[in-house]
C-alpha positions in Angstrom: -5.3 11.9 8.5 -8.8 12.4 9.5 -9.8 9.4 7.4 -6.5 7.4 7.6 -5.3 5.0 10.2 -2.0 2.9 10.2 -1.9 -0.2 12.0 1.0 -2.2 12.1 4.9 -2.6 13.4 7.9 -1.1 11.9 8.5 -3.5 9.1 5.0 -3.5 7.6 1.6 -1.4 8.1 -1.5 -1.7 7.3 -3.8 1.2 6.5 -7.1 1.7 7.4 -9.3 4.3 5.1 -13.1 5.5 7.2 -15.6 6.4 4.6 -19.5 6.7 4.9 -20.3 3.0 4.4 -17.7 1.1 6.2 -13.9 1.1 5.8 -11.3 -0.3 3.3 -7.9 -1.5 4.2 -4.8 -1.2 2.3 -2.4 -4.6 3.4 -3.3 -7.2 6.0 0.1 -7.9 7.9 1.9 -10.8 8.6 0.4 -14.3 8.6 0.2 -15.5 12.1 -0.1 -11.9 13.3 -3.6 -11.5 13.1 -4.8 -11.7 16.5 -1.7 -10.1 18.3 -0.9 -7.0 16.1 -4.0 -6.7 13.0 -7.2 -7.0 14.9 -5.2 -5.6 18.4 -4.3 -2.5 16.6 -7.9 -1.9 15.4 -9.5 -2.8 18.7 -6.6 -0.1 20.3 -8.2 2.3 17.5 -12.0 1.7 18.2 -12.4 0.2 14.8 -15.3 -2.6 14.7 -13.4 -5.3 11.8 -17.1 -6.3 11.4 -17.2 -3.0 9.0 -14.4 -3.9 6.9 -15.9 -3.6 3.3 -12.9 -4.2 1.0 -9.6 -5.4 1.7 -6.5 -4.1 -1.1 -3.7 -6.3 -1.0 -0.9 -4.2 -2.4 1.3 -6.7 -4.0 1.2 -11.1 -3.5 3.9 -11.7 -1.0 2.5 -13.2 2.4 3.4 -10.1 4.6 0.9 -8.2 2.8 -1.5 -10.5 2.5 -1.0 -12.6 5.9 -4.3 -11.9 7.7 -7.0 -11.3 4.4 -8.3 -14.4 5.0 -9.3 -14.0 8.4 -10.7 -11.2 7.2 -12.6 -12.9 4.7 -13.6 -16.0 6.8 -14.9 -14.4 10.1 -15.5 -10.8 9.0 -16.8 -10.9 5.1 -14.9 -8.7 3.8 -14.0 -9.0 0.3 -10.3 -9.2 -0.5 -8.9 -7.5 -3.9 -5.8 -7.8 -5.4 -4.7 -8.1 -8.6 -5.3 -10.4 -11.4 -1.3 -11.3 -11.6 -0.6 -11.4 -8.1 -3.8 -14.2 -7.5 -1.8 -16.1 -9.7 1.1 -15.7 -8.2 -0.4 -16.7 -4.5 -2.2 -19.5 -6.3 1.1 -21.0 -7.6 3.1 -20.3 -4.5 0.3 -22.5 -2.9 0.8 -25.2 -5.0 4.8 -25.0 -4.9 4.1 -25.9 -1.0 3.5 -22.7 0.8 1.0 -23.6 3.8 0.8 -20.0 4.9 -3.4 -19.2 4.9 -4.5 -17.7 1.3 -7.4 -16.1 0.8 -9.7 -17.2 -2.2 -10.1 -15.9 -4.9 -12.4 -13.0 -5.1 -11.7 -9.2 -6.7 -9.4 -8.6 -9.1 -8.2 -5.2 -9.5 -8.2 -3.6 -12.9 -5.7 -0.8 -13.9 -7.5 2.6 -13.5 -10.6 1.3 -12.6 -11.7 3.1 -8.9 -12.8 1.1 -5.8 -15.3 3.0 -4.5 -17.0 2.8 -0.8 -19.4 5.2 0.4 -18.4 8.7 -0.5 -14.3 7.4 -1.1 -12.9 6.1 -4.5 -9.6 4.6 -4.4 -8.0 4.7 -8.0 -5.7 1.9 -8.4 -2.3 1.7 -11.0 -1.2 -1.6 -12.1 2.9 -1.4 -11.6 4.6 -4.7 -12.3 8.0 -5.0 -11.1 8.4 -6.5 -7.7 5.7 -8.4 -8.4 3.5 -9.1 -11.5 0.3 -7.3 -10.0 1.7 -4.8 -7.7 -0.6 -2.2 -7.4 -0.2 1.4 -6.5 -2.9 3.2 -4.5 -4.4 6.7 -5.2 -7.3 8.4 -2.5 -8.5 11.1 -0.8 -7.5 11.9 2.5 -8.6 15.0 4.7 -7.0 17.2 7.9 -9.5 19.3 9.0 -10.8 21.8 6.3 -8.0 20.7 4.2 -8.2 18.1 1.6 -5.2 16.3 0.0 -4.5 13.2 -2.0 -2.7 10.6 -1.3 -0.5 7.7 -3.1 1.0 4.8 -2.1 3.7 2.7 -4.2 2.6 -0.5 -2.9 5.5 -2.4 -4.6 8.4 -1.0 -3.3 11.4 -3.0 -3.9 13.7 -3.0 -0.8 16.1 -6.1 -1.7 16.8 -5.4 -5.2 19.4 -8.6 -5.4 16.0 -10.8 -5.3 15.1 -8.9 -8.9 16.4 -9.8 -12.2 17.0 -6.8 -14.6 13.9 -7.2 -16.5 12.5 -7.1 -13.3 14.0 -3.4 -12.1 13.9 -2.1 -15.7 9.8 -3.0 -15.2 10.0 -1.3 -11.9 11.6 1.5 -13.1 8.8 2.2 -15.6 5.9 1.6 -13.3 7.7 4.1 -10.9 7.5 6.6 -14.3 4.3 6.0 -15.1 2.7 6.0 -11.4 4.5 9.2 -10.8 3.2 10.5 -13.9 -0.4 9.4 -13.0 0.3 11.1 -9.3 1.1 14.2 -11.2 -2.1 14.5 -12.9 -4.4 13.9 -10.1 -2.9 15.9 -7.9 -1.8 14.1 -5.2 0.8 15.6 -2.3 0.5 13.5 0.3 2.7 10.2 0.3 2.6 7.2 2.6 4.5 3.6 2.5 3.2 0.2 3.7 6.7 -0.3 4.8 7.4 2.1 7.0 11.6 1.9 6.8 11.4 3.5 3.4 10.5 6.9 4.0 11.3 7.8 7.6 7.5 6.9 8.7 8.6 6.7 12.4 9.9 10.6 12.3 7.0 11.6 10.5 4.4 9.8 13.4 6.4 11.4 15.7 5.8 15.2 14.1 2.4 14.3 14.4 2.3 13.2 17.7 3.2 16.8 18.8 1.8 18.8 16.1 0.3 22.1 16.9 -2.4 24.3 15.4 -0.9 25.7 11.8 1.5 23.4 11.7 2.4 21.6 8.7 0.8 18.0 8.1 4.3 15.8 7.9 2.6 13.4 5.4 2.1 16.5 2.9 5.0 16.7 0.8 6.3 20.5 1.1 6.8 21.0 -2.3 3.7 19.2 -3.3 5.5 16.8 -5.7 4.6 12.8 -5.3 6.6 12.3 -8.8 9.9 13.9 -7.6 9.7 11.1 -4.8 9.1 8.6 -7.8 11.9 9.8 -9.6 14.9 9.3 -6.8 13.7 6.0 -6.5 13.7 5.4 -10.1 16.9 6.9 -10.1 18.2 4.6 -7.4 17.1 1.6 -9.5 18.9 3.1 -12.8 22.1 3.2 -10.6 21.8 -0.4 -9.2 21.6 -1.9 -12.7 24.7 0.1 -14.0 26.7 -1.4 -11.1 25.6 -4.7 -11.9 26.7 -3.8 -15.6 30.0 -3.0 -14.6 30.8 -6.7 -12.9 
């Protein structure tokens, strides 16, 4: 979109939103990656990392948070994520894990926007895959056209790692975050990993898009919760096989 970049490699992306004081990103990559794919990708994209406001981890696992504190070391920028999943880096740091954290700084709070410049991002806590997983509501634009967008930034993609509580929590955060979706009116929908929802197809439709034609992030029927519902779905069917062992 106008105001949305994606950085990143097939397994994991990291979004950049432009607004009128500076830009926020959504996910920071793979530890380790920082120089060769994070801070290549923006230089690719003209983007100074000097004006990164606000970094949003979506959820506490290290491939979402690998370069934040770079970010927040050389560049400033202040790193939020929520208050379950700092906990959650803060033990994995003491159980051992060496892999850079950043410190402590924002902690997101269920519907309560981060705003930048002339952009709020509204996020929704949605515990499942992790404690503080977070999904991600904003405005995006394409021309004369505005659109919102949501993204479900604790999507489960190995369900065996999750216990049942764990998918039955998922499955009402998918609910509820479709629900929320609903009423703001979103009807664009993008993934931080890009496997999930045939990403690569849809870059490629944009790639040779012409004049009139349709954006292929906009969801042609305009319903974000109808995405959250097959997933949810998916979940429901997962557990019943387990039930049946």
């Amino acid at each position: 979109f106008d105001n949305l970049y994606a950085i990143g490699r097939t397994s994991i992306v990291v979004y950049a939103i432009t607004t009128s004081e500076g830009s926020v990103l959504i996910d920071s990559g793979y530890p380790g990656q920082e120089e060769s794919v994070l801070l290549a990708g923006m230089a690719q994209l003209g983007f100074d990392p000097n004006e990164i406001e606000t970094v949003i981890i979506a959820h506490g696992h290290a491939d979402h948070y690998g370069g934040a504190a770079l970010l927040q070391s050389r560049y400033g920028a202040r790193i939020a994520i929520g208050a379950e999943d700092w906990d959650l880096m803060e033990q994995a740091a003491q159980s051992g894990d060496t892999r850079a954290q950043p410190a402590r700084d924002i902690e997101v709070r269920d519907g309560e926007p981060i705003a930048l410049g002339d952009t709020a991002i509204t996020p929704i806590l949605i515990p499942g895959h992790t404690p503080g997983s977070l999904g991600l509501i904003f405005p995006v634009r394409d021309g004369d056209e505005a659109h919102m967008a949501a993204l479900f930034g604790g999507t489960i993609l190995l369900s065996g790692r999750i216990s049942d509580e764990g998918l039955e929590q998922y499955i009402d955060s998918l609910e509820r975050f479709g629900s929320v979706a609903s009423e703001m009116g979103v009807d664009a929908e993008i993934q931080n990993h890009p496997l999930f929802d045939g990403m690569p197809e849809k870059l490629a439709q944009l790639a040779t898009r012409r004049s009139g034609d349709p954006h292929p992030f906009v969801l042609a029927d305009g319903s974000y919760e109808r995405f959250t519902h097959v997933i949810a779905n998916c979940t429901r069917a997962e557990l019943a096989r387990r039930a049946t062992r």
